[in-house]
C-alpha positions in Angstrom: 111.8 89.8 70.5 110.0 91.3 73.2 112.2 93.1 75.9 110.7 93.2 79.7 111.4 95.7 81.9 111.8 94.3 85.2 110.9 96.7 88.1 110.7 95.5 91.6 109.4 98.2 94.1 110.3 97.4 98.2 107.3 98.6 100.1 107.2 101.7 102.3 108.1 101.9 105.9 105.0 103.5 107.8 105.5 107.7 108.8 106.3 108.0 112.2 104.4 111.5 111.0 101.8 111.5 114.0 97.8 111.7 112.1 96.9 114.9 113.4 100.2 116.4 111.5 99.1 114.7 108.2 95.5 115.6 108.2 96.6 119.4 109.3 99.0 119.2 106.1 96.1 117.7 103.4 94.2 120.5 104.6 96.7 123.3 104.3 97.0 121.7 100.7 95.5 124.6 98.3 92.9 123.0 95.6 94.4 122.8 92.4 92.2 122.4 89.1 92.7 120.3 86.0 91.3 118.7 83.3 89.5 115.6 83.1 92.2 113.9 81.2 95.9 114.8 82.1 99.2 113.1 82.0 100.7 110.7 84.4 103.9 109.3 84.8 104.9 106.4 87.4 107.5 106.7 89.8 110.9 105.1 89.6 109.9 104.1 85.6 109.4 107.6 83.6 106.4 106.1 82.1 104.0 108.3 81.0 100.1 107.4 80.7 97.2 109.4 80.2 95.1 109.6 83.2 90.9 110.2 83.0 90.2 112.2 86.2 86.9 110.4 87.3 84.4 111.3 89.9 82.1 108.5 89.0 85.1 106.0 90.8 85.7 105.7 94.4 89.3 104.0 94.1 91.8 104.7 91.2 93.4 101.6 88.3 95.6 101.1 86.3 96.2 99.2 83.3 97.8 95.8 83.8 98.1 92.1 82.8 99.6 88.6 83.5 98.1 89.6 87.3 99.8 86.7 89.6 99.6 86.9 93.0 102.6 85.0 95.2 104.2 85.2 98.8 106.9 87.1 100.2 107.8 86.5 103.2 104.5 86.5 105.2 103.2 89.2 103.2 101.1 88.9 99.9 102.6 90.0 97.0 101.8 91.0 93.4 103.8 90.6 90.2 102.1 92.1 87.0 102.9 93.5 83.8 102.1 96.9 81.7 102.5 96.2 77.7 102.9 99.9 76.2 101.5 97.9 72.8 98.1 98.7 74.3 98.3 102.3 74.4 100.2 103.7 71.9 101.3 107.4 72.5 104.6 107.1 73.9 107.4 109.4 72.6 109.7 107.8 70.5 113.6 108.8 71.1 116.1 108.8 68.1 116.7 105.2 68.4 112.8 104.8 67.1 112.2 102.0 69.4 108.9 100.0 68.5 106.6 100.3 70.9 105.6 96.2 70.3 108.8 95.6 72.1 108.7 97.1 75.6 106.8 95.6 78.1 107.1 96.6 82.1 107.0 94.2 84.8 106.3 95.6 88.3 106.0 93.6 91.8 103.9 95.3 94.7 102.6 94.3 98.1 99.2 93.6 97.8 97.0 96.4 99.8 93.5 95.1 99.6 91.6 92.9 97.5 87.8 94.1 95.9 85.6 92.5 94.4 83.8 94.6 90.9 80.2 93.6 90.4 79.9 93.6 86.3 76.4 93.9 84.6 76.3 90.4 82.3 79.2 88.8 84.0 80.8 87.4 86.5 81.5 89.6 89.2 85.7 90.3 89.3 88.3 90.6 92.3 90.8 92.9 91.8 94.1 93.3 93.5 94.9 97.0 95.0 98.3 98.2 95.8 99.5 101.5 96.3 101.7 103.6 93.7 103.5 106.8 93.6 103.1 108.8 90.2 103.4 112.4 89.1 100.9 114.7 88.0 100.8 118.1 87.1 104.8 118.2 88.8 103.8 117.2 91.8 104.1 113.4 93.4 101.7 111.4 94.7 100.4 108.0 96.4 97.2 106.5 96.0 95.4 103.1 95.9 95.3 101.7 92.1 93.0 98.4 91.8 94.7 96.1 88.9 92.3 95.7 85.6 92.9 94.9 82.2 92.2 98.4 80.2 93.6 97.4 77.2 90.1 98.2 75.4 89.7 101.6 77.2 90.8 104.7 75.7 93.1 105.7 78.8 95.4 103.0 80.6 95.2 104.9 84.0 91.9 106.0 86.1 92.3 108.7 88.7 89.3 108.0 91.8 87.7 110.3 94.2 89.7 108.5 96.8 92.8 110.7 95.5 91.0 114.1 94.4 89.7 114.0 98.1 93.2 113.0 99.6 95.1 115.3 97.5 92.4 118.7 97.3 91.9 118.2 93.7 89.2 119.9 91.5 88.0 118.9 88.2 87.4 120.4 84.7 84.7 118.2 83.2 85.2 120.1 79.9 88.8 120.8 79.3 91.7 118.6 79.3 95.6 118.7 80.3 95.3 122.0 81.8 98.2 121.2 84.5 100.5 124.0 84.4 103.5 121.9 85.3 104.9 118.9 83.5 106.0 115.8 84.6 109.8 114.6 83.7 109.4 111.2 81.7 111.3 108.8 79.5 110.6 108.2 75.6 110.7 104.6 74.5 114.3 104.3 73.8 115.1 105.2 77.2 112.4 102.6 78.6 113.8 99.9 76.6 117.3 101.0 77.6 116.8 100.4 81.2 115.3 97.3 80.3 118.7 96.1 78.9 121.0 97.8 81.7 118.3 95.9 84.3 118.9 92.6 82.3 122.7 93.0 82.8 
């Protein structure tokens, strides 16, 4: 039996920080290298991913399915789900929990819609929201569009929309050079908050 993780995120009051503050701190923000692949891990879940740094993207994604979008309130919403079946390098605790049996289910306001032109299909809209997530031991926020990589080799994409933001520079040929780590949560504690969530 399959356990879900339910994770409902509110969304974020708007900064009362005025622009001119902002932009002064992004550019105050010293460059920082890494790799073109590094780890990942989304805020408020401990789920780690590997990230490809890619400067061939404008806007970042991440790996989801079972996208439905629905109404709250007046705003639009989106609910959608992240099966850890279809990338399989989570850390396993002592408990051994099967990684068949944790799926997590995340709502978010919807940011923006795009719409992917694919050579030999039908051209795709994707929803965007914005996340936080960790890399390198830092936090961030940028703009993930929602796509099923199930077939890709790396469940999260990192756009030039965030190295730009964020002053980052990449390594094309080495990989999880970050100096700092990320703290995370193996699968038993995923499924674990699954079950304290269902109480």
């Amino acid at each position: 039996m399959k356990l879900a993780v339910g994770l409902t995120f509110a969304a974020m009051l708007a900064s009362s920080v005025p622009v001119q503050a902002e932009d002064q701190q992004d550019q105050e923000r010293p460059p920082e290298s890494l790799g073109f692949v590094e780890w990942i891990v989304l805020q408020d879940t401990g789920l780690r991913l590997k990230a490809r740094l890619d400067t061939g993207a404008k806007t970042s994604s991440l790996h989801a399915v079972n996208i439905e979008p629905f109404e709250k309130g007046d705003e639009e919403w989106v609910s959608f789900q992240v099966p850890l079946a279809d990338h399989r390098d989570q850390e396993k605790g002592e408990n051994g929990t099967d990684v068949e049996n944790v799926i997590l289910e995340f709502e978010r306001p919807v940011d923006r819609t795009v719409r992917i032109k694919r050579k030999g299909a039908p051209s795709q809209r994707r929803y965007v929201v914005r996340m936080e997530f960790c890399i390198a031991g830092s936090t961030h926020e940028t703009e993930f569009s929602l796509a099923d990589r199930g077939r890709f080799s790396y469940p999260a994409l990192l756009g030039r929309r965030f190295m730009s933001d964020d002053n980052i520079l990449v390594t094309s040929s080495e990989s999880f050079m970050a100096e700092n780590e990320c703290e995370h949560n193996n699968l038993d504690e995923l499924a674990q908050n699954g079950k304290n969530l269902a109480k």
